[in-house]
C-alpha positions as CSV (number, residue, x, y, z in Angstrom):
1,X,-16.8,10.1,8.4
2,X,-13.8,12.2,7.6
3,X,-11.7,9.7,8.5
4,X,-13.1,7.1,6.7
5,X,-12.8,8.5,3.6
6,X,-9.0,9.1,4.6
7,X,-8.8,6.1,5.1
8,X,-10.9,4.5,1.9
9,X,-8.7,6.7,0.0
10,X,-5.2,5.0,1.3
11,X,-6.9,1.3,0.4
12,X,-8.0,2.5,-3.1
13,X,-4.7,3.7,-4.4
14,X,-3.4,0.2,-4.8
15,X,-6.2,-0.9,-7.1
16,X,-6.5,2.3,-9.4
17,X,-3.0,3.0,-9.9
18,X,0.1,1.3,-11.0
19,X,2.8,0.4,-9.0
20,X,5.6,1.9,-11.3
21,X,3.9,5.2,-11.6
22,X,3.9,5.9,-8.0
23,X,7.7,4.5,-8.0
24,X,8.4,7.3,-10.5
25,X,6.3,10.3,-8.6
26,X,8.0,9.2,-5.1
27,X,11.1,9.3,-7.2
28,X,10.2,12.5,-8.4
29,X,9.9,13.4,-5.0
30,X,13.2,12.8,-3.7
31,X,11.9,9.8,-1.6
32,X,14.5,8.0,-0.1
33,X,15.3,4.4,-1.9
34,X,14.7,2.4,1.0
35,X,11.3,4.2,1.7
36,X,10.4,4.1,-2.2
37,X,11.1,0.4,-1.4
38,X,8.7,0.1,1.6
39,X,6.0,1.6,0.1
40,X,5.6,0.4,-3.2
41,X,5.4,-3.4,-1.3
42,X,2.8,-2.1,0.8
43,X,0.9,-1.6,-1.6
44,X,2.0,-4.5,-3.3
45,X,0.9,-6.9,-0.5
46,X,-2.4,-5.2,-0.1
47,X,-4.1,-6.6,-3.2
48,X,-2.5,-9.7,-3.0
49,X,-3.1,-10.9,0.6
50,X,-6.9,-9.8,-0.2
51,X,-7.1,-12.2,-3.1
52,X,-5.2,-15.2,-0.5
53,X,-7.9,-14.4,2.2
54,X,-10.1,-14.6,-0.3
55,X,-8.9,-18.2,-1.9
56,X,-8.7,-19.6,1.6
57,X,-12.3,-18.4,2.8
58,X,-13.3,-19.8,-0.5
59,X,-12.0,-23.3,0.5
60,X,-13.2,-23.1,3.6
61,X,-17.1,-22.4,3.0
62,X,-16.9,-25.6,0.7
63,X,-15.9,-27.6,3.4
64,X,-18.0,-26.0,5.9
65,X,-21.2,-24.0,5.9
66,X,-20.9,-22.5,9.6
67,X,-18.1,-20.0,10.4
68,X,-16.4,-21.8,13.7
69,X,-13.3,-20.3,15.4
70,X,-11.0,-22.9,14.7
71,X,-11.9,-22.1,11.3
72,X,-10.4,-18.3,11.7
73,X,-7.4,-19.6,12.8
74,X,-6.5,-21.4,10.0
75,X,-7.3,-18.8,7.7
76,X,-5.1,-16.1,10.1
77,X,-2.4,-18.7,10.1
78,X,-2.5,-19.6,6.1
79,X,-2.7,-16.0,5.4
80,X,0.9,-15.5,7.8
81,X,2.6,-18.5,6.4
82,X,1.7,-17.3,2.7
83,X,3.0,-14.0,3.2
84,X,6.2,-15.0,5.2
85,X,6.4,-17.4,2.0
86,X,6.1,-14.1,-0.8
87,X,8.1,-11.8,1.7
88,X,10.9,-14.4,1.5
89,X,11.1,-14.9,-2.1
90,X,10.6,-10.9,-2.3
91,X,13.9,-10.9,-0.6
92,X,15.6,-13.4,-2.2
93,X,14.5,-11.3,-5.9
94,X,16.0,-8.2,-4.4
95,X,19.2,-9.6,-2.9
96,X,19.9,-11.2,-6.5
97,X,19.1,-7.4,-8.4
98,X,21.5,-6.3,-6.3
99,X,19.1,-3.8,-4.5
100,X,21.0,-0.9,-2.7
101,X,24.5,-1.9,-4.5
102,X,24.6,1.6,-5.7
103,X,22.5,4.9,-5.2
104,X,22.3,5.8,-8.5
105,X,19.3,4.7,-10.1
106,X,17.8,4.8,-13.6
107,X,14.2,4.6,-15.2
108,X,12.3,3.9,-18.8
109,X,10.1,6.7,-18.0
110,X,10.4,10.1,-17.0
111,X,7.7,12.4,-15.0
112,X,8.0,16.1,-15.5
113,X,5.7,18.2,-13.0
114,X,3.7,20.8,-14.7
115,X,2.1,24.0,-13.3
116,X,-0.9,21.8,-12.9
117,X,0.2,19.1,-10.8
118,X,2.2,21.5,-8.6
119,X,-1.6,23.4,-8.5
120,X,-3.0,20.1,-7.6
121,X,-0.7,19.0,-5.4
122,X,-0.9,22.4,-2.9
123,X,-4.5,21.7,-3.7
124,X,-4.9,18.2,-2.3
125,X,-2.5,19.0,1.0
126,X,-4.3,22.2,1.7
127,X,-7.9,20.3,1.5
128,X,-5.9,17.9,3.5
129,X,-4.8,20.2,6.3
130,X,-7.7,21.6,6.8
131,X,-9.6,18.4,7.6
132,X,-6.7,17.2,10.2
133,X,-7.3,20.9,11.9
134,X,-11.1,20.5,11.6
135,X,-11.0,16.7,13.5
136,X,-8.3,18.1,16.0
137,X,-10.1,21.1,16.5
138,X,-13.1,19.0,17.5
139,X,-11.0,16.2,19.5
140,X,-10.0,19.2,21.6
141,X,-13.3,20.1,22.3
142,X,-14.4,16.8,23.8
């Protein structure tokens, strides 16, 4: 159950929070660019490869009423040329940005951590430690 809500939490992020404030808090953080990078299209892809599964499935039910194998194929394989399609012009928007021409890197905004989040933040990774110890504690028991 644990684990779920792990998990649940990971798939949530994407839809509650904006992709530029968690560019700023990983910046924040000293994340490497690249990383920074890898992350925020993640999280990117996430929402939108939901709403193409969900187009295509869509189509599909219109055509057909029963749910055949051939029929997952062709959503797998839509859904894998759709996101080779977006990955491609992803790199094609990044290549003409200039992306990794130089390390130093500016923003609009500017996050200051607070006693608070600090607080929080020992918080959340100590609630967070103690549940990976808890569910290796009982894998070691099996």
């Amino acid at each position: 159950m644990r684990f779920i809500v792990l998990i649940m939490s990971t798939v949530i992020l994407p839809f509650t929070t904006h992709p530029s404030k968690i560019i700023l808090v990983l910046r924040k953080l000293r994340f490497p660019h690249w990383l920074i990078l890898i992350i925020t299209l993640t999280i990117r892809f996430i929402p939108m490869t939901f709403q193409n599964f969900t187009n295509t499935r869509n189509a599909q039910k219109l055509r057909r009423n029963k749910l055949r194998l051939k029929d997952i194929t062709f959503l797998i394989g839509t859904l894998l040329i759709t996101s080779l399609r977006t990955a491609k012009q992803m790199a094609l928007a990044l290549e003409s940005r200039a992306f990794g021409a130089s390390d130093q890197r500016t923003s609009l905004k500017i996050i200051k951590f607070k006693h608070r989040d600090l607080i929080f933040s020992i918080f959340s990774a100590s609630i967070l430690m103690l549940v990976f110890l808890n569910f290796g504690a009982r894998l070691w028991m099996l």
